[in-house]
C-alpha positions as CSV (number, residue, x, y, z in Angstrom):
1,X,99.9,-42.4,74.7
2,X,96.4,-42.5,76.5
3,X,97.3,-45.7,78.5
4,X,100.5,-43.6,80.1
5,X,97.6,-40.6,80.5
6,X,94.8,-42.6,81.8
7,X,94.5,-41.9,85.5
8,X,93.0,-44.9,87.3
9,X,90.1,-45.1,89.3
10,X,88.1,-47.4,92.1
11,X,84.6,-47.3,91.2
12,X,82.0,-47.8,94.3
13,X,81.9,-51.8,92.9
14,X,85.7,-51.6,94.2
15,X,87.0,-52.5,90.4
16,X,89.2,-50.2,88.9
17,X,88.6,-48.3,85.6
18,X,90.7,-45.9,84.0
19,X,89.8,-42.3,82.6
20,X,91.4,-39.8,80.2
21,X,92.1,-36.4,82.0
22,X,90.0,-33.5,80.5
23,X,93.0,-32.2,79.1
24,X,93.9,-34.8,76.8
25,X,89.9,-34.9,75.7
26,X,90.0,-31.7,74.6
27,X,92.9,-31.9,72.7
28,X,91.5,-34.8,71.0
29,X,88.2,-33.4,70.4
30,X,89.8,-29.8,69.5
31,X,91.9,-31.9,66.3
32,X,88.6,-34.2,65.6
33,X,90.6,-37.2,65.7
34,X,89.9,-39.9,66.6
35,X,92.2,-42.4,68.9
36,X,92.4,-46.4,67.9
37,X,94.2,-49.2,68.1
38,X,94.9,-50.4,64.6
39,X,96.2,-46.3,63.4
40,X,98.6,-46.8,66.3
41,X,99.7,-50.5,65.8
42,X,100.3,-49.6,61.6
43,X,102.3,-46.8,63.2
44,X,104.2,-49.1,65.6
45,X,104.7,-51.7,62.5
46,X,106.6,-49.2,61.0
47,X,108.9,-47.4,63.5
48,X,109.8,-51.1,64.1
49,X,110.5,-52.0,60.6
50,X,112.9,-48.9,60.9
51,X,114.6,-50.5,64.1
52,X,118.2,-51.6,62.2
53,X,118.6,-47.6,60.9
54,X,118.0,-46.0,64.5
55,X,120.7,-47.8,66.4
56,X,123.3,-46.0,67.6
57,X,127.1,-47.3,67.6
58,X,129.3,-45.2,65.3
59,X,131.4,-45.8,63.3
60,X,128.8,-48.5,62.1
61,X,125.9,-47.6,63.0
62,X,124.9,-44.3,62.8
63,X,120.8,-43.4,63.9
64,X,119.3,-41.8,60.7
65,X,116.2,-40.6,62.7
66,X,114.5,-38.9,59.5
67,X,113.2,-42.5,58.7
68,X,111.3,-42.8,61.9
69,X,110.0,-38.6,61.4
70,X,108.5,-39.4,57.6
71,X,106.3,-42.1,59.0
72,X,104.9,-39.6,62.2
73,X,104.9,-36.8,59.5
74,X,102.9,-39.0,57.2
75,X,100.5,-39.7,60.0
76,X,100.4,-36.3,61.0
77,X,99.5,-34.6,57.4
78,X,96.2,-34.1,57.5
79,X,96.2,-31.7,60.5
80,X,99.1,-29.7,59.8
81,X,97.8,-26.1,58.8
82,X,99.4,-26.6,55.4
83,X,96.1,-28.6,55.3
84,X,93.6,-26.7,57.2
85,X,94.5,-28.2,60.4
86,X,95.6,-26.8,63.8
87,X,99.4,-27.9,63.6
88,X,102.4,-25.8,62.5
89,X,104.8,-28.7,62.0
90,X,108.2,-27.7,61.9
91,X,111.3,-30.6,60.9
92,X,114.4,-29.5,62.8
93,X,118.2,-31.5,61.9
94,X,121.0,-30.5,63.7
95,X,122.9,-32.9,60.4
96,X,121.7,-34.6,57.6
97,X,119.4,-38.0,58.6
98,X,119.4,-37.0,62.1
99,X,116.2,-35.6,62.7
């Protein structure tokens, strides 16, 4: 998420660096989280393991999204406001294992 929000920048040595916008600093500072690498590559680990039930080509195979929602939910817990946090998480189907 922050490499698709960084915006990049030339420094005066001519090398380029990249920078989160403001927005996205606040957010993060707002939830007191804290952004790295090995939270997100656990989470990509498993939303890959989940690859075979999320492809979609009925009548055989038919997405059942809710696996890929439990792990984000999971990883997500701690700040809903159900916990003291600042989220209000709402799970929305329109059927069954379809997120």
């Amino acid at each position: 998420l922050l490499a698709r929000l960084r915006k990049e920048r030339i420094t005066k040595a001519g090398k380029k660096t990249h920078e989160i916008p403001s927005e996205v600093a606040e957010l993060k500072d707002s939830l007191a989280i804290t952004l790295n690498s090995s939270t997100y590559l656990d989470l990509l680990g498993k939303l890959i393991g989940e690859a075979e039930h999320v492809q979609n080509y009925p009548p055989e195979l038919i997405p059942q999204e809710d696996k890929i929602i439990a792990h984000i939910l999971q990883l997500l817990k701690p700040y809903e406001d159900s916990n003291g946090g600042p989220l209000k998480i709402e799970v929305v189907s329109y059927e069954p294992g379809r997120g």
